[in-house]
C-alpha positions in Angstrom: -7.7 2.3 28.2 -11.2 2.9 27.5 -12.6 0.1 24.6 -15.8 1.2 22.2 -18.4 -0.9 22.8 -20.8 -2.6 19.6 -18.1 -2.0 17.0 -16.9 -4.8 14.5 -13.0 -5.0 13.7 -11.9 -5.2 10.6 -10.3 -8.9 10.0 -8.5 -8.7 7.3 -6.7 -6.0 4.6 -5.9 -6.4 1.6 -3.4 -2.9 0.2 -2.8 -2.7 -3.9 -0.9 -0.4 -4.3 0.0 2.2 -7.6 2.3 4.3 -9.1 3.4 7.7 -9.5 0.1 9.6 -9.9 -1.8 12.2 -8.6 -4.9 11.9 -8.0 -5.9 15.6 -8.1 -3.5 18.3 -9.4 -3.6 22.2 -9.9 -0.8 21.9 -13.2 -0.5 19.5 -15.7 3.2 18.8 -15.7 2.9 15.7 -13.1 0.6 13.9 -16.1 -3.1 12.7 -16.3 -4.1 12.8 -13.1 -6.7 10.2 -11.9 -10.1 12.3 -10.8 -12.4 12.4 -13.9 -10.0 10.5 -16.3 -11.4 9.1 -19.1 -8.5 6.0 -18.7 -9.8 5.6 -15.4 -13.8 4.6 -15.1 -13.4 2.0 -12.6 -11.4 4.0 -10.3 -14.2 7.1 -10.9 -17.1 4.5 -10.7 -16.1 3.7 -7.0 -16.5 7.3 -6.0 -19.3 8.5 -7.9 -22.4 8.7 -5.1 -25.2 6.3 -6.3 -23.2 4.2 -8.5 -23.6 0.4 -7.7 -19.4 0.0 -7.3 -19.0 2.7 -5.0 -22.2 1.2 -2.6 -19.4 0.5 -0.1 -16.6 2.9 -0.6 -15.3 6.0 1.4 -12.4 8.0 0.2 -10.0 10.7 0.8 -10.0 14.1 -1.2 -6.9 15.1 0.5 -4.2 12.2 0.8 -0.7 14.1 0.2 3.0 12.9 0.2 4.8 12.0 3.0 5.9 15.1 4.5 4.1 17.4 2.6 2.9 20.8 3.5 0.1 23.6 2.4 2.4 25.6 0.1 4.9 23.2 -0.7 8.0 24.3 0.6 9.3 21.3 2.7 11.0 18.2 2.6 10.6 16.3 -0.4 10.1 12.7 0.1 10.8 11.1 -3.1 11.2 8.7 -5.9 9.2 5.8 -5.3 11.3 3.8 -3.2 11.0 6.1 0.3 7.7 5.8 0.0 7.5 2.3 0.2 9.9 2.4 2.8 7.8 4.8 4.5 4.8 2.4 4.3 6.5 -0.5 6.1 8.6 2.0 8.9 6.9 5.8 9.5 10.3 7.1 7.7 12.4 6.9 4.0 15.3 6.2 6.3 17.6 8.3 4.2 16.3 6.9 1.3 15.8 9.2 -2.0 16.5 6.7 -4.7 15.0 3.8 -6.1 18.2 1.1 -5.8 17.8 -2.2 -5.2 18.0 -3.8 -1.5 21.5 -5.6 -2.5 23.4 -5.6 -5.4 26.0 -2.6 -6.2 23.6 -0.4 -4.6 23.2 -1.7 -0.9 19.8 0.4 0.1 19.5 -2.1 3.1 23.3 -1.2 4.2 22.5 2.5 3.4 19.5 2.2 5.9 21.3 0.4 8.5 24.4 3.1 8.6 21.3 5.4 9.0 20.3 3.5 12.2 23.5 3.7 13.3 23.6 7.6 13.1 20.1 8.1 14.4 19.8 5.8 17.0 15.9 7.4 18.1 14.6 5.7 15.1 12.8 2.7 15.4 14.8 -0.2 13.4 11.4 -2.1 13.0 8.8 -2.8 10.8 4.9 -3.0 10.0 5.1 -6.4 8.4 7.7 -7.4 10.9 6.1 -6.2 13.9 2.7 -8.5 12.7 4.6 -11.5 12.2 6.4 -11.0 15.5 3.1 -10.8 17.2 2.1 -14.0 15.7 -0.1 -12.7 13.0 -0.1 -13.7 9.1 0.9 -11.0 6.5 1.4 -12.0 3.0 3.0 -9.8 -0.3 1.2 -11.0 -3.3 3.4 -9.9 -6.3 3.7 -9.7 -10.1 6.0 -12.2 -12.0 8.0 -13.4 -8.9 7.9 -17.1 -7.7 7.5 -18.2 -11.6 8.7 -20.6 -13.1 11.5 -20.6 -16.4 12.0 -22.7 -19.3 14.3 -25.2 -17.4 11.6 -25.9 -14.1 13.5 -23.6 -12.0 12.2 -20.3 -10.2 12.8 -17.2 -12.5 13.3 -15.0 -9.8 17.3 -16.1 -10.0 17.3 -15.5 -13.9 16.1 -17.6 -17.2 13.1 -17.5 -19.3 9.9 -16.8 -17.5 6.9 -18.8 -17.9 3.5 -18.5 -16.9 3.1 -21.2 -14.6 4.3 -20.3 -11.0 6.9 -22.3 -8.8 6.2 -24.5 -6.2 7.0 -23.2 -2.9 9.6 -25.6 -2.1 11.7 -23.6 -4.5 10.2 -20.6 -3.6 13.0 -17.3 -2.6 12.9 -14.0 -1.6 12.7 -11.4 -4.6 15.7 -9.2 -4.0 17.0 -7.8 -7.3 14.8 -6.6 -10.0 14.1 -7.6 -13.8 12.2 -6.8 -16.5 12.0 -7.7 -20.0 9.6 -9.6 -22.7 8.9 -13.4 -22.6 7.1 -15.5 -25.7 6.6 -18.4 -22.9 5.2 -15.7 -20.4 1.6 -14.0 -20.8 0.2 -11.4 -18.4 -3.4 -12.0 -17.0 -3.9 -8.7 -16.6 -2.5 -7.2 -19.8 -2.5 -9.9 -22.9 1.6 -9.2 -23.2 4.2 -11.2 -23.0 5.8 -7.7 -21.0 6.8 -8.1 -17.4 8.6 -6.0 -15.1 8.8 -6.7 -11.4 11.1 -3.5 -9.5 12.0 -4.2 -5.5 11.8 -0.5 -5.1 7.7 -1.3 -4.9 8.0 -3.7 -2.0 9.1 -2.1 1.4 9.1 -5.5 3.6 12.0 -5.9 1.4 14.2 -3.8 2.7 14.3 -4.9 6.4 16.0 -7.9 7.7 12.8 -9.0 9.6 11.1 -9.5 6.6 14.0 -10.5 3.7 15.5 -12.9 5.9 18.6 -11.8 5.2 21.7 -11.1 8.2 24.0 -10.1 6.0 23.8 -6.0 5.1 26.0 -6.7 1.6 25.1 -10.0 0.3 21.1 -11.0 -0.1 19.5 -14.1 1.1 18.1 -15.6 -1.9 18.2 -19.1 -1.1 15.4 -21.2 -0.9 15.8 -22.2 3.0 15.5 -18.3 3.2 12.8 -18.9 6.2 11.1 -15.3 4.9 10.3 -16.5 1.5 6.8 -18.1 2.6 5.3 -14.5 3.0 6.0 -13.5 -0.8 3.8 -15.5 -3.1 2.9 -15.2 -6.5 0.2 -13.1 -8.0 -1.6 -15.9 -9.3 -1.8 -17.5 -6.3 -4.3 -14.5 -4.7 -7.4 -16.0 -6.6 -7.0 -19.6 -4.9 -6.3 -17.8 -1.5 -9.5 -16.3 -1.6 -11.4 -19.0 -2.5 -9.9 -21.1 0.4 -10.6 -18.4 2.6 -6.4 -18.7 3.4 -5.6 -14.9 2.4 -3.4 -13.7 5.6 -4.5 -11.4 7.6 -2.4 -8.1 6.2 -2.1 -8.5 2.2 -0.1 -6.3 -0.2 -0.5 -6.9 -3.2 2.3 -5.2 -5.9 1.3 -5.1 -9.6 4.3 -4.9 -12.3 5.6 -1.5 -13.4 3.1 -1.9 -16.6 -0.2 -2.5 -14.2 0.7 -0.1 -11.7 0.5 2.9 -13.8 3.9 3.3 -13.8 5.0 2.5 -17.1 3.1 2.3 -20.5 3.3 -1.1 -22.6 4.6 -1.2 -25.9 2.1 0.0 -28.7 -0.9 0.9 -27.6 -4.0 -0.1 -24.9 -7.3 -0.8 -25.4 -10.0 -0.5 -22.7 -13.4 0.1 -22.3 -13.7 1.0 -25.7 -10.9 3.2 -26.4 -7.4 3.1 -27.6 -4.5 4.9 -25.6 -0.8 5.8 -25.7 1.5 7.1 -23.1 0.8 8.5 -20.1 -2.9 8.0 -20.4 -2.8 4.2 -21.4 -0.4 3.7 -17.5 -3.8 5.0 -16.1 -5.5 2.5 -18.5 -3.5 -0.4 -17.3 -3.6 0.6 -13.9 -7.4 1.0 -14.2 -8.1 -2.6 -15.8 -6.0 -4.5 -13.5 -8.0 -3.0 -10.3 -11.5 -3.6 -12.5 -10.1 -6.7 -12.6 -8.8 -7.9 -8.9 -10.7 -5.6 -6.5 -13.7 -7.8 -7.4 -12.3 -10.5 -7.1 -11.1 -9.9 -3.6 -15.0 -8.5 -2.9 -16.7 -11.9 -3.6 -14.6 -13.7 -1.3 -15.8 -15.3 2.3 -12.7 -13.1 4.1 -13.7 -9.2 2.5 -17.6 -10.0 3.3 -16.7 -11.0 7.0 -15.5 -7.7 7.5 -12.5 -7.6 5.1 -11.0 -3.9 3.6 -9.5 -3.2 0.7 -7.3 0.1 0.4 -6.1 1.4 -3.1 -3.0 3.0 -2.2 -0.9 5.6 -4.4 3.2 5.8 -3.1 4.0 9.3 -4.1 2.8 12.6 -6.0 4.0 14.3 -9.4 5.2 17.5 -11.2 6.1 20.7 -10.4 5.4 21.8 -6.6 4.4 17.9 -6.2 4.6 18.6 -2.4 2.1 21.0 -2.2 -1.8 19.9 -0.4 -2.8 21.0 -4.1 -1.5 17.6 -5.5 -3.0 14.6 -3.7 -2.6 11.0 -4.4 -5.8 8.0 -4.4 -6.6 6.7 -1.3 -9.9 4.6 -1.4 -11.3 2.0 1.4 -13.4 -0.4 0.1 -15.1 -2.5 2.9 -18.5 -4.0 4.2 -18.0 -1.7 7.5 -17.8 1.2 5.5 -19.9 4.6 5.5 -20.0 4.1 1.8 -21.7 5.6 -1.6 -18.6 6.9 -2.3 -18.1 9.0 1.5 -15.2 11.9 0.7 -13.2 12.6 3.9 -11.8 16.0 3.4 -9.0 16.0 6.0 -5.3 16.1 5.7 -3.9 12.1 5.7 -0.5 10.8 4.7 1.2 7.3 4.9 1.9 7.7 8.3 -1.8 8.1 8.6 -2.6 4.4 7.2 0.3 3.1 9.0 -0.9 4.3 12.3 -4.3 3.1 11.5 -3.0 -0.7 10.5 -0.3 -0.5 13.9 -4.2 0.2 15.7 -6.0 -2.5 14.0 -3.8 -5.4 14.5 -2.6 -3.6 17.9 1.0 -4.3 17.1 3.3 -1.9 19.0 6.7 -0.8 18.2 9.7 -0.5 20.5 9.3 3.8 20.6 7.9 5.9 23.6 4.6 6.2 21.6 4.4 2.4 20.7 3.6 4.0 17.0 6.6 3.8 14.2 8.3 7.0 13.7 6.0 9.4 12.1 3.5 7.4 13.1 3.1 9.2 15.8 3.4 12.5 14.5 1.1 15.1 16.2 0.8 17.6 13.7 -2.4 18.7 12.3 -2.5 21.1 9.3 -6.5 20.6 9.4 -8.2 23.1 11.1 -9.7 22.4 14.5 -13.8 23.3 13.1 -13.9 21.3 10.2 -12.0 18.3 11.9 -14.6 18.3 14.6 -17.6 18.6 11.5 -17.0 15.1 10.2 -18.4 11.8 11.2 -16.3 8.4 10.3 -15.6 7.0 7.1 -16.6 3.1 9.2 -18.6 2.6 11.7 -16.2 0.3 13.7 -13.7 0.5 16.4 -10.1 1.0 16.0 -9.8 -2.2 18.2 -7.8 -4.8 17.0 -9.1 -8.2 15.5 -8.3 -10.1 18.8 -9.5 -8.2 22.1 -7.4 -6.3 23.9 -7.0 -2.5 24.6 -6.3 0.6 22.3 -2.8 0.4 21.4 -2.1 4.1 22.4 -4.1 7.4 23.6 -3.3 11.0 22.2 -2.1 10.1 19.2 -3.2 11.6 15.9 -2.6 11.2 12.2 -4.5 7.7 11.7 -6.6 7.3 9.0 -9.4 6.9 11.4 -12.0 8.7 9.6 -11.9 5.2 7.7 -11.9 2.9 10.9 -13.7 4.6 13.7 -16.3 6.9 14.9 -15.5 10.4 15.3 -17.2 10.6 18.8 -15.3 7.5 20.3 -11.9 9.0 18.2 -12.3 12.3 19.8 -12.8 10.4 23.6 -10.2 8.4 23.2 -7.6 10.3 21.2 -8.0 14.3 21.7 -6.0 15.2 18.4 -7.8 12.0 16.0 -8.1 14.5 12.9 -5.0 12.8 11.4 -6.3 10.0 11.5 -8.7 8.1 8.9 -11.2 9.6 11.1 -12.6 12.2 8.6 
């Protein structure tokens, strides 16, 4: 396969991903949605052309649902919990609820019986398929891997605490909890609120990656040998500063910093006050104001690190429709930047294309690409796809050397991670991906 030449790779990502928000809308049913919100300035400082934040940021205007079509009339890929799914495997995999891996609700057996009736579907994993190659991939999460009252890790019940377990006693977090804690503040928030859901976490629902054989009964002992890779939030800010971040990061605020769920009583931020729907953008705004930073000043993101804020699904009426999109922003030192817009038509199996490319990881499919990963379509006409340039100047080449993982495929988010020219050479139908 052909290689571009004089193009850095991109070493190391960092995902944070939201909640159940739109970030354009043409109703007002789905709530606030995030473009021009008054909750939201740090999101709208990072792609407002000639503001300082947005000096290296490109973004999508047209990120939609998994699935999704022009007018809406399609499969409808939802609650959360397929999306997530979605980001780890190119498919829900059956899933349309929001249940727990294990539990009375056996989502992992569920997917597995799925397997078994569709045996063309790959059985693997993003976060799987970068381990197996030898790579590092870590999911950095809210209120998991703490510590209760008694010394022992709150992820198997108690009283949380602020300070977070060693990781000799770490586990994997495979049923959910929520609740308020007098010995447990929130670093993001000021409350003593917490609520971590597994529904937000797709590595948990494969065995690769939860360490767990059994399809009824979890793993959630601490010889589990999967529960290195799931570290607590805290622990991102002394990763960075060590330079020890892996090389694919997720990072999963709670349901109340995610803009998923509004706090108790009221928020204040940047000077105003908010309830309800409009204080969940609020928190989810602070928390990135907060982290994305963060992440920016470290050795890792300047040596050719990106950072993708990353929305799992659309809301209200017609949510399926190319009139509702969702936030999709790249922040990184190789990219276009001022706050680029990509107009072209991208969905999850765009970015999980694109991250399948960069760490050149291929799945055990014809294509090499998982599931709808490879997907050909392309609802974005052929004149405007071939008007764009790239979102980065850099090659869709892995960190290591080595070859393009596949040719003719489409969908990735390429626009973000490649020139157009060396897309359209390489991959005749690139519009799909983060090439726009």
């Amino acid at each position: 396969m052909a290689t571009a030449a004089h193009a850095a790779p991109v070493q190391t990502v960092w995902y944070i991903l939201l909640e159940n928000r739109n970030f354009t809308e043409n109703e007002t049913s789905g709530g606030s949605q995030v473009y021009g919100s008054v909750a939201a300035p740090y999101i709208n400082s990072l792609i407002t052309p000639g503001n300082p934040n947005a000096r290296y940021v490109s973004y999508c205007t047209a990120y939609h649902n998994a699935l999704s079509v022009y007018n809406g009339v399609g499969p409808s890929i939802h609650p959360s919990e397929p999306n997530y799914v979605w980001m780890e495997a190119g498919s829900n995999l059956s899933k349309l609820d929001d249940n727990d891996p294990y539990g009375s609700t056996l989502s992992v057996n569920q997917i597995h019986n799925f397997y078994v009736a569709n045996p063309d579907y790959s059985t693997q994993n993003i976060s799987g398929l970068i381990q197996a190659a030898g790579l590092t991939w870590r999911a950095y999460t809210e209120e998991i891997q703490q510590l209760n009252l008694v010394g022992t890790n709150f992820n198997l019940g108690g009283t949380l605490t602020t300070a977070t377990a060693p990781e000799s006693i770490w586990t994997v977090p495979l049923a959910s909890f929520s609740g308020s804690s007098a010995s447990y503040t929130n670093p993001y928030n000021g409350t003593h609120q917490y609520n971590f859901a597994c529904k937000h976490t797709g590595s948990l629902f494969f065995s690769a990656t939860n360490g767990t054989s059994s399809l009824t009964v979890a793993n959630t002992s601490t010889t589990n040998p999967e529960a290195q890779f799931y570290s607590p939030l805290p622990d991102l800010a002394a990763d960075l500063a060590a330079g020890t971040c892996a090389q694919y990061n997720v990072i999963t605020p709670d349901q109340f910093n995610d803009m998923h769920t509004a706090l108790s009583g009221t928020f204040s931020y940047n000077g105003h006050s908010f309830s309800g729907d409009l204080a969940q953008v609020a928190q989810g705004d602070n928390f990135l104001s907060i982290v994305v930073p963060e992440i920016m000043a470290s050795p890792q993101w300047q040596a050719g690190g990106a950072i993708v804020i990353w929305t799992d699904e659309t809301e209200g009426s017609n949510q399926n429709d190319f009139q509702h999109t969702l936030t999709e922003i790249l922040i990184s030192p190789l990219a276009k930047g001022n706050a680029y817009a990509s107009t072209l038509n991208y969905t999850h199996s765009s970015d999980l294309a694109t991250i399948q490319e960069i760490f050149q990881v291929t799945a055990n499919t014809g294509s090499g690409f998982l599931n709808d990963a490879a997907n050909l379509s392309n609802p974005t006409p052929a004149a405007a796809a071939s008007s764009h340039v790239s979102l980065i100047t850099l090659s869709m080449r892995s960190m290591t050397s080595g070859t393009w993982l596949a040719s003719g495929v489409s969908r990735r988010v390429s626009a973000m991670l490649g020139s157009d020219a060396q897309l359209r050479t390489n991959f005749p139908h690139c519009s799909r991906r983060m090439s726009g």
